[in-house]
C-alpha positions as CSV (number, residue, x, y, z in Angstrom):
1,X,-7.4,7.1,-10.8
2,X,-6.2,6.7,-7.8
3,X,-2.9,6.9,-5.1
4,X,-2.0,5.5,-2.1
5,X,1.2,5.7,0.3
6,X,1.4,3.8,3.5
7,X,4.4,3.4,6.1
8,X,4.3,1.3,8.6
9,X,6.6,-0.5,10.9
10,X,6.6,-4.6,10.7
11,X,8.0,-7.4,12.8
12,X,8.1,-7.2,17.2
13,X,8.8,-3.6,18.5
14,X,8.5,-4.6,21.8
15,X,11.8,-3.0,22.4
16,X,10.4,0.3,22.9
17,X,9.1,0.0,25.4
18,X,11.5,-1.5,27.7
19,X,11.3,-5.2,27.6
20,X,14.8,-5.9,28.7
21,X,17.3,-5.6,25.7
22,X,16.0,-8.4,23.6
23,X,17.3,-9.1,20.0
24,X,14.3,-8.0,18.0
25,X,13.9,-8.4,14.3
26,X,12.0,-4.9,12.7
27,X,11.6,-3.3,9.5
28,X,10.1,0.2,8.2
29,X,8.2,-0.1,5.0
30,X,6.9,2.5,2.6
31,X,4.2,1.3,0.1
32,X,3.1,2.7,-2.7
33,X,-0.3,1.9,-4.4
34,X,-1.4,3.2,-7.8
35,X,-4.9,2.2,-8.7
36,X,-6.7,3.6,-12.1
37,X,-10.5,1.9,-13.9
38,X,-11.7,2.0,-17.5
39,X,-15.1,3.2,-18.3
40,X,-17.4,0.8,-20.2
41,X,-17.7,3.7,-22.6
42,X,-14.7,2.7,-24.1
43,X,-15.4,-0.6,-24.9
44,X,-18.8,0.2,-27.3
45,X,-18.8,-0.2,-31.0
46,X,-19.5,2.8,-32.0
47,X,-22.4,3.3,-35.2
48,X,-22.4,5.6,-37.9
49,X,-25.4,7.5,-38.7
């Protein structure tokens, strides 16, 4: 099992540093990433003795 959380900042962030007060398209994202794997184990017909 596993988790995962990322944030990021997409599009042009040229704006912070002082490029001249251009119109600039950005976005803050938060993703969230849940992950989880099945044993073979599981999956074997089990015999009785």
């Amino acid at each position: 099992m596993s988790v995962a959380f990322i944030y990021g900042i997409r599009g042009n962030t040229r704006y912070l540093y002082g490029s001249g007060g251009e119109s600039n398209v950005q976005e803050n994202y938060l993703r969230v990433q849940v992950g989880a794997t099945l044993s073979n184990r599981w999956f074997i017909k089990r015999r009785l003795q």
